[in-house]
C-alpha positions in Angstrom: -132.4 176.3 221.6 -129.1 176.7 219.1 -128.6 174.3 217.4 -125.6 175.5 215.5 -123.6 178.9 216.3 -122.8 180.6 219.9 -124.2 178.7 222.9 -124.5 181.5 225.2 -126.5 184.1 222.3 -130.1 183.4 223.6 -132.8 185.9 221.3 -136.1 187.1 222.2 -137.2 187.6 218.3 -136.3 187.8 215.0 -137.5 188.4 211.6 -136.7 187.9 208.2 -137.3 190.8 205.5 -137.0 190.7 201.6 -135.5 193.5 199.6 -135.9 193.4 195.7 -131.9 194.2 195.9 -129.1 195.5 198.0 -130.0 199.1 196.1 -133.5 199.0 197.6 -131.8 198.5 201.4 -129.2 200.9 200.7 -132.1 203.7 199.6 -134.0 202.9 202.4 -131.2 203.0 205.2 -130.0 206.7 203.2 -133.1 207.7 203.2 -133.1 210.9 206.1 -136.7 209.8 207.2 -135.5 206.5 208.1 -132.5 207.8 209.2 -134.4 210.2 211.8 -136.4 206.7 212.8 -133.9 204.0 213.7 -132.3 205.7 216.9 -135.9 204.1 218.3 -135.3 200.6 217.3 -131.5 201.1 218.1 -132.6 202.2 221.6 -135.0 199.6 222.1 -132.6 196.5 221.3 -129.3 195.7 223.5 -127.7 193.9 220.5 -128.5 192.8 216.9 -127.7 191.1 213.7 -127.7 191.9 210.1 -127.5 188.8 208.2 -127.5 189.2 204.2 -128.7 185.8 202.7 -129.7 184.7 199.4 -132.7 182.4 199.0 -132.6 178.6 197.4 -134.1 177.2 194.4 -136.8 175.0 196.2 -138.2 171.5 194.8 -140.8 169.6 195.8 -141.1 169.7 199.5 -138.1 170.9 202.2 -135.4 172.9 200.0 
């Protein structure tokens, strides 16, 4: 269920990776062995989304 954002974008799965910095994503997405790789995940998704996010200082308990 959305909550906030598009009503009619309904997702099957996500996920959420950490990179140390944008360098280590950039090397990874130049890299010609990945390159050769992500025309399977390309083909195997209808649509996707990129989201670049930075995480919060947390306290005790929920953010």
């Amino acid at each position: 269920m959305t909550l906030i954002g598009p009503q009619d974008e309904n997702w099957d799965a996500m996920f959420i990776a950490a990179y140390p910095n944008a360098h280590a994503f950039l090397a990874m997405v130049s890299d010609p062995e990945y390159q050769r790789a992500v025309i399977h995940r390309q083909a195997a998704v209808r649509s996707s989304r990129l989201i670049r996010s930075t995480p919060l200082a947390t306290r005790d308990g929920f953010a």
